[in-house]
C-alpha positions, 0 to 999 in steps of 0.5 A, spaced: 502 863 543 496 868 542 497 868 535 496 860 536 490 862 540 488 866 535 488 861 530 484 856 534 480 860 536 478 863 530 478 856 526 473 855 532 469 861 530 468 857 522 468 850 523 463 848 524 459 854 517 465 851 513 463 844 514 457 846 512 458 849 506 462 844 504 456 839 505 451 843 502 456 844 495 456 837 495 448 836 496 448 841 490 453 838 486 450 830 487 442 831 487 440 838 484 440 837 475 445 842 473 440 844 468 437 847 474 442 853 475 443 854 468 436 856 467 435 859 473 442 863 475 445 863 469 443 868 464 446 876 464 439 879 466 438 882 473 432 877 475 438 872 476 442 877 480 435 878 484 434 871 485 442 869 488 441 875 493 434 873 495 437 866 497 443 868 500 440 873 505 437 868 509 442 862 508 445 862 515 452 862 512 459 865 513 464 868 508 468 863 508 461 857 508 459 860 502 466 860 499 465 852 497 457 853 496 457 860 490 464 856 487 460 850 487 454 853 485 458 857 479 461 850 477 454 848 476 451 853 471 451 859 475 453 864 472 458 871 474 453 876 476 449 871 480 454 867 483 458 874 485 451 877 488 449 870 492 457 871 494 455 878 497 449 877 500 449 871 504 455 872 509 453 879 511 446 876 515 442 869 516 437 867 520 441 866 526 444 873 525 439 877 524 436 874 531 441 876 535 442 883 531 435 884 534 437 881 541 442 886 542 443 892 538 435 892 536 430 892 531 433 898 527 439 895 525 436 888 524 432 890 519 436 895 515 442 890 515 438 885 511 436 891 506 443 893 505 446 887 503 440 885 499 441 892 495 448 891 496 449 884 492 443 887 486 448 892 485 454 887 485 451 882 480 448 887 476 455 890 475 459 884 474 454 882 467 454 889 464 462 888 466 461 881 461 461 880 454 457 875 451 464 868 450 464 863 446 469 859 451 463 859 457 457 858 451 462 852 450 463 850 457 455 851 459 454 847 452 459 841 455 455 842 461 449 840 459 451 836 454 454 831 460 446 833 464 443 829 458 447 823 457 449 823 465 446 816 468 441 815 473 444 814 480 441 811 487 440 816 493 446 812 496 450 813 490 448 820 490 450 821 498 457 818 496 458 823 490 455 829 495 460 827 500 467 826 496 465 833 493 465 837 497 470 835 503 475 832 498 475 834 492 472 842 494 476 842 501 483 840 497 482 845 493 480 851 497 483 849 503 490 852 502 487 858 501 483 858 507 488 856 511 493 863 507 486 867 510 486 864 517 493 865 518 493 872 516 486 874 520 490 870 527 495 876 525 491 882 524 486 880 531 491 879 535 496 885 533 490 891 532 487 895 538 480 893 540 480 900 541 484 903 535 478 908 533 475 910 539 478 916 537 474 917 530 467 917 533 466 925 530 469 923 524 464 918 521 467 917 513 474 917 516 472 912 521 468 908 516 474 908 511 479 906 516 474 901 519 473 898 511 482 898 511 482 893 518 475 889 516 476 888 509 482 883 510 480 880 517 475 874 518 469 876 522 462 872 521 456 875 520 454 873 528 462 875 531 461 881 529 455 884 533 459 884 539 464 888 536 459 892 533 456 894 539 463 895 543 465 900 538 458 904 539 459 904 546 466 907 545 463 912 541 463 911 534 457 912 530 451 907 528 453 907 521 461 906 522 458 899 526 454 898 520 460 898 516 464 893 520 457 888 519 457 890 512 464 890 510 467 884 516 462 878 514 463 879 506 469 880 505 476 877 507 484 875 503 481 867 503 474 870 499 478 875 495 483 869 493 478 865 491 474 869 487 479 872 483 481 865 481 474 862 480 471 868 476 476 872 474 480 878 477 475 884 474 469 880 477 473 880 484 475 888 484 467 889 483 465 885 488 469 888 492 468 895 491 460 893 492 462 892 499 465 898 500 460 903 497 454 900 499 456 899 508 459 906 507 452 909 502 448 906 507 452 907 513 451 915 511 444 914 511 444 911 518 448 917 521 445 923 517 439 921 514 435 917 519 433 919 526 438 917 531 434 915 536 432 908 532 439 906 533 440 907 541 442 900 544 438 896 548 440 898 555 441 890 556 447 890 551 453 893 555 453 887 559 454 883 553 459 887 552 465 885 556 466 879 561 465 875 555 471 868 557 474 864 551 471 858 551 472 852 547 465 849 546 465 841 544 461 842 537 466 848 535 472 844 537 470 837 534 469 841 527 474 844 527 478 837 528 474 835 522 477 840 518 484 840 520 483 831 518 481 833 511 485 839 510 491 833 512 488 828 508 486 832 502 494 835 502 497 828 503 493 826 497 494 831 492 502 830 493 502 823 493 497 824 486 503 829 484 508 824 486 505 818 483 504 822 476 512 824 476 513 815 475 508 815 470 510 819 465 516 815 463 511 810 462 505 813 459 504 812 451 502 819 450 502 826 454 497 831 453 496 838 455 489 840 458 487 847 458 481 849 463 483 845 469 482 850 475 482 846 480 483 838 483 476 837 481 477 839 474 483 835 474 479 830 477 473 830 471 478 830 466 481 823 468 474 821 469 473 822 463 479 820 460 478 813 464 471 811 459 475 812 453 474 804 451 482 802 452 485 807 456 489 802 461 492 808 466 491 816 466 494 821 471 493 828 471 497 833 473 494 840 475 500 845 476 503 842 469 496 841 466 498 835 463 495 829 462 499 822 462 494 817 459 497 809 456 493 804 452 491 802 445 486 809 446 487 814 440 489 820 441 482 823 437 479 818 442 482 822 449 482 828 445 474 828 444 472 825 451 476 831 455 473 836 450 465 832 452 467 833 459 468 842 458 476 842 457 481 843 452 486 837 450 491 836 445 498 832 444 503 835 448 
């Protein structure tokens, strides 16, 4: 039973960032001109890097929010090194956070915490394109995505409105959503089994704390907003301002579902690095706050202990609707993908030629390529699998036909 609170009170916690996330991923997709971040987030210098982390430290987005808008945003020319430090900066602070750092642990938190995570992402896009070699696939795939830029028709705002809506929460909510659900289930178990007061013990051991405190807060969820609280709780209970610093680091940039996600959309060694930026950047700057900056910066507000503790689960009605929001679109994208799945297992007895498509990575890639498959002039019936990564196509179309028009839209064909 506390595990199901947990999860519903954790779920309640993303909703409504998640939600929000999904909605600017598909306002990104629908009305921003690829050819917008190809130019700008796209190169393997550190202006790009610089330009991610600079918008994504205010963005008022969590770490799981900003999951659909980065993946979004490298899908539509970003590339590795930017989409990675646009990934670090943005769950670490906002807007919103920044404010109610300020409020209740004070303004020298609340102004190193931004500094820190916009270094922290220069550091980890920088990392990722020297980590990368200049690839003839993704030079292919950033040519057929401005290929299909300039043929690409007008669309009206209304049309553009619909396509926003249908990206992000069904065709990016289906294929991030599993991985969401995987990261929420493991949060619930980890928030609910470990102490609150497990390393109140560690206050005179600040590197050990910050280690220990990176193991607990790395795997579970906690948004940039959520964790001051138990922030401010540790300080109370004796552990160091730079340890605290490190759980408003390290929880909000990182959890399973984040890590999952990055390994599968930019690969594992942009993952690792990403990773292991967090990590040496909450522990670097905790150690400048505790041995290099006056203690005196970093005592509480006198106000904050009372925030402390008395603080009763609710479940407001905002949260709560939009946590019902995503459950309805998880179903719903979950009972599609398995009658598409089940459709495709008929079809292909039937279907005049099979191909095999390489460089499906998702449902909306395997989305583009039966879009693309279903222009090719003769093309009567089209299914695509993603775990087989096959496409069953019927009609009068030619082989070379299909095999070009999957090429035109960034994929591989070829008769299977």
């Amino acid at each position: 039973m506390e595990i199901f609170k947990s999860l519903l009170f954790i779920l309640n916690e993303m909703s409504p960032y998640i939600l929000l996330g999904f909605l600017i991923a598909g306002i990104m997709h629908a009305f921003i001109p690829r050819q917008l971040f190809a130019r700008h987030l796209s190169g393997k210098g550190w202006k790009s890097v610089v330009k991610s982390a600079a918008i994504g430290v205010p963005l008022p987005l969590c770490s799981c929010g900003v999951l659909p808008t980065a993946i979004g945003m490298h899908r539509n020319g970003a590339s590795k090194a930017s989409t990675t430090s646009f990934l670090i900066a943005t769950p670490q602070t906002g807007m919103d956070s920044i404010a109610a750092t300020w409020s209740l642990l004070g303004p020298a938190f609340a102004i190193i915490r931004p500094i820190a995570a916009l270094f922290t992402a220069i550091f980890g896009g920088v990392a990722v394109g020297k980590s990368e070699k200049a690839d003839a696939a993704d030079a292919a795939s950033d040519a057929a995505t401005c290929a299909r830029d300039e043929c690409e028709p007008r669309r009206s705002f209304i049309r553009k409105s619909i396509d926003a809506l249908r990206y992000g929460f069904i065709e990016l909510v289906g294929s991030i959503g599993p991985w969401l659900v995987v990261g929420l289930i493991i949060a619930a178990l980890i928030t609910v089994y470990l102490p609150a007061d497990a390393l109140s013990s560690l206050g005179s051991h600040p590197l050990l704390a910050m280690i220990l405190v990176l193991i607990i807060a790395i795997p579970m969820y906690v948004c940039a907003t959520g964790s001051i609280p138990i922030a401010m709780s540790l300080i109370f209970k004796g552990l160091s301002p730079g340890t605290a610093l490190v759980l408003l680091m390290a929880g909000p940039a990182a959890n399973f579902a984040s890590f999952a996600l990055i390994s599968r959309e930019l690969g594992r060694k942009s993952a690792l690095i990403y990773l292991s930026s967090i990590i040496i950047g909450s522990i670097a700057f905790g150690l400048a706050i505790d041995y290099l900056l006056p203690a005196s910066w970093f005592v509480l507000p006198m106000g904050s202990h009372a925030g402390c503790h008395g603080d009763s689960v609710t479940w407001p009605l905002f949260p709560t609707i939009c946590s019902a929001i995503l459950v309805i679109l998880l179903v719903y994208t979950f009972i599609a993908n398995r009658n598409h799945s089940h459709n495709h297992s008929h079809n292909t007895l039937e279907s005049h030629m099979i191909f095999s498509v390489t460089g499906m990575n998702c449902n909306h890639c395997r989305a583009s390529v039966e879009k693309a498959i279903s222009s090719v002039a003769g093309v009567s019936g089209v299914s695509v699998d993603l775990a087989s990564g096959r496409a069953s196509v019927e009609g009068t179309a030619s082989a070379d036909e299909i095999i070009a028009a999957v090429h035109a839209a960034g994929f591989d064909a070829a008769l299977a």
